[in-house]
C-alpha positions as CSV (number, residue, x, y, z in Angstrom):
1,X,-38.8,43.3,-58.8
2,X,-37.3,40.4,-60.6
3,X,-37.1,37.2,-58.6
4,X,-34.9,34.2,-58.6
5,X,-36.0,30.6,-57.9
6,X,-33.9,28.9,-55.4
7,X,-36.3,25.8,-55.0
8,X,-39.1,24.4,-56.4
9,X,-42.1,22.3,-54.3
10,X,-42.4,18.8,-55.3
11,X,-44.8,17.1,-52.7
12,X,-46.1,17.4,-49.3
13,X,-44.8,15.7,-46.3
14,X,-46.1,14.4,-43.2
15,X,-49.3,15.8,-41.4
16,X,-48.2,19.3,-40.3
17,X,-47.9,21.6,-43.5
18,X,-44.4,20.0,-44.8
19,X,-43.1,20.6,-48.2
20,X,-40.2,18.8,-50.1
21,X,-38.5,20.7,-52.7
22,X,-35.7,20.1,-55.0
23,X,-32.8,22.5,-54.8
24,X,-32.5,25.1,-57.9
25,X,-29.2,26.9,-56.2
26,X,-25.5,25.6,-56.0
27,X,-26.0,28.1,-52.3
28,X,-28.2,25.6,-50.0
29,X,-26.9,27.6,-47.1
30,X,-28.8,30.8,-48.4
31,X,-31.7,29.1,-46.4
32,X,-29.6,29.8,-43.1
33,X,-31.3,33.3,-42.0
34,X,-34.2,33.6,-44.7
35,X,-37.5,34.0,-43.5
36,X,-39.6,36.3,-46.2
37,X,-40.0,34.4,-49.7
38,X,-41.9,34.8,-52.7
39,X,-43.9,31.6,-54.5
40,X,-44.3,31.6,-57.9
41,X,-47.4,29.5,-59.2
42,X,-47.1,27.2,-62.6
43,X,-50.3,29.6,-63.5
44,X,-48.3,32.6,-63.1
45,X,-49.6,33.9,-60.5
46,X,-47.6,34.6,-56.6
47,X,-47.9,34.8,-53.3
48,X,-45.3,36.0,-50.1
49,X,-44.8,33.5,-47.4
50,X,-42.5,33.1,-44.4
51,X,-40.2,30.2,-43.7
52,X,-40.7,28.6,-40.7
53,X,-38.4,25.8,-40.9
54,X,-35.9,24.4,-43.2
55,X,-33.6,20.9,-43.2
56,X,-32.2,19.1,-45.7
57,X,-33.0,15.5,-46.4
58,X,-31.6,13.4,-48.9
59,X,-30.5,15.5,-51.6
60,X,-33.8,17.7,-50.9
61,X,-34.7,20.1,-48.8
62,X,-38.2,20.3,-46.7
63,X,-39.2,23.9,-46.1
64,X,-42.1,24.5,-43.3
65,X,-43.5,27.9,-43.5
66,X,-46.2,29.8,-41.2
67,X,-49.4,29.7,-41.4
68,X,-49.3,26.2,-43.6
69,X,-49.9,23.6,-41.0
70,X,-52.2,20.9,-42.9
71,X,-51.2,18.9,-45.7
72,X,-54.2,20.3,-47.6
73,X,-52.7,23.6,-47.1
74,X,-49.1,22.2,-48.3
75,X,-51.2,20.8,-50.9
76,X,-52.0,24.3,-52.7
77,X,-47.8,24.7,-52.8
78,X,-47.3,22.1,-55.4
79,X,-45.3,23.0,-58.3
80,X,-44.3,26.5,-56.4
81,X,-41.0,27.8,-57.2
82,X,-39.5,29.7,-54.1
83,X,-37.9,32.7,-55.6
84,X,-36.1,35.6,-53.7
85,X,-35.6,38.6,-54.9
86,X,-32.5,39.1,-57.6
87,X,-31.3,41.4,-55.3
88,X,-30.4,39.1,-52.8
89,X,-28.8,36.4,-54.9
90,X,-25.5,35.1,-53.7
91,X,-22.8,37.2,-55.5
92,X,-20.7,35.5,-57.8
93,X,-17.0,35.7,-59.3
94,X,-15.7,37.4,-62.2
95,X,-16.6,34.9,-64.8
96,X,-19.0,32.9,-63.3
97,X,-23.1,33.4,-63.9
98,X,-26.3,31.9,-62.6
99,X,-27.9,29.7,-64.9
100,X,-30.6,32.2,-65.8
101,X,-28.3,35.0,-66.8
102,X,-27.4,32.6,-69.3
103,X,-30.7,31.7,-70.9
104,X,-32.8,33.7,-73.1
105,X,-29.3,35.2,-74.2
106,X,-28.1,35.2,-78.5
107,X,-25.6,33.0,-79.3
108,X,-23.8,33.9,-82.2
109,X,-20.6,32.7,-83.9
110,X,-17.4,34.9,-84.1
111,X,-17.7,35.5,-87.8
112,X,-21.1,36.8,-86.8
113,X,-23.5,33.6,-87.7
114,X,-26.8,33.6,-85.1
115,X,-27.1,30.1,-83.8
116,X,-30.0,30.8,-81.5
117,X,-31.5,31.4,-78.4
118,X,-29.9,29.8,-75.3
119,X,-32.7,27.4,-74.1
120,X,-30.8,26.2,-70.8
121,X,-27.5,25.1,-69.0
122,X,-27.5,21.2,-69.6
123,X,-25.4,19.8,-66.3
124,X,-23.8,16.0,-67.5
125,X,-20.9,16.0,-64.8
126,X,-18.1,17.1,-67.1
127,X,-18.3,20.7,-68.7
128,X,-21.6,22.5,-68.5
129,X,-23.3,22.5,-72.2
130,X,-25.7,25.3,-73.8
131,X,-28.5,24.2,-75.6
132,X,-29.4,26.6,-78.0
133,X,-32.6,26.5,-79.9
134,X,-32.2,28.0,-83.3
135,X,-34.0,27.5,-86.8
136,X,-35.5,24.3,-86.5
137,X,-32.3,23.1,-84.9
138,X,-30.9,22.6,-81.9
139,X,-27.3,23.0,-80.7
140,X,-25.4,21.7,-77.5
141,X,-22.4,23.6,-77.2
142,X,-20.1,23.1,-74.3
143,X,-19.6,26.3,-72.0
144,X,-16.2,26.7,-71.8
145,X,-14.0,29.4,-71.8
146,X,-12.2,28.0,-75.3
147,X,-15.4,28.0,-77.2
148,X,-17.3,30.6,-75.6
149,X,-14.9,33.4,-76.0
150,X,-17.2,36.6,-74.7
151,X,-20.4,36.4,-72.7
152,X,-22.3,39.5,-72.0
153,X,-25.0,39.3,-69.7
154,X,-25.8,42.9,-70.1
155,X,-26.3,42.7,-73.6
156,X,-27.6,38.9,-73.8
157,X,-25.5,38.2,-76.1
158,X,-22.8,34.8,-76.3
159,X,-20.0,34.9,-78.8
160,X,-19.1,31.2,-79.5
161,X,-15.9,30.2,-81.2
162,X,-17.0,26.4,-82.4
163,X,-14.2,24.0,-83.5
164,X,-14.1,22.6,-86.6
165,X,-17.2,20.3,-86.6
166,X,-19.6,21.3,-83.7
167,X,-22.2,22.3,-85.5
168,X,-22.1,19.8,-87.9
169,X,-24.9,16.7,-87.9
């Protein structure tokens, strides 16, 4: 079962078992209905819970779930990303791909050139840019349509189609 994280715990809050987490998903409302969630540990290793409760609060959301009802319990979920199953991920349009589709896929140039690895989906406001870790190197090309002519998710592969100059520094 491959899992996506939708949220990751930052810090308790308040007495009762209270977490706060910072949103991983452009879908906050996917928390509307949920109640069985996975947590994935920084040390790899995972554990089911139930949500109890969820509200957002600026910009955050605090998650409540069963059975956690101390802050040394809420303690232990520190650094837990809250993943659902890929399966249930929020379907998207033609054209449009969750962040981690995206990484871990080949970028390579139209005349065949391998720049890299995408490393993530860099978010500065404007258009979205790939950083691509290559030889040594390090590329941020923006993800647009114009430059990034063919992605295929199945395949992990990104055909880029730089302008004169991108990858020059």
């Amino acid at each position: 079962m491959d899992l996506v994280a939708i949220a990751r715990i930052v810090r308790t809050r308040g007495i009762r078992g209270e977490t706060v987490a910072e949103l991983l998903t452009d879908f906050p409302e996917r928390f509307d209905g949920l109640r069985d969630i996975s947590a994935k540990f920084p040390d790899g290793r995972g554990e089911e819970l139930s949500l109890e409760q969820h509200w957002f609060q600026n910009g955050r959301i605090v998650l409540k779930f069963t059975g956690i009802d101390t802050v040394e319990d809420a303690e232990k979920l520190r650094g837990a990303e809250i993943c659902i199953d890929e399966a249930d991920a929020v379907e998207l349009d033609e054209g449009e791909f969750f962040d981690w589709q995206l990484e871990g896929c080949a970028a390579v140039t139209i005349d065949g050139t391998e720049l890299g690895k995408v490393k993530e989906l860099l978010r500065t406001g404007g258009t979205e840019l790939l950083v691509i870790k290559g030889d040594g190197r390090e590329y941020l090309i923006p993800f647009a349509e114009s430059i990034c002519t063919e992605v295929d998710i199945d395949g992990k592969k990104i055909t880029v189609d730089p302008p004169e100059g991108l990858l020059e520094f």
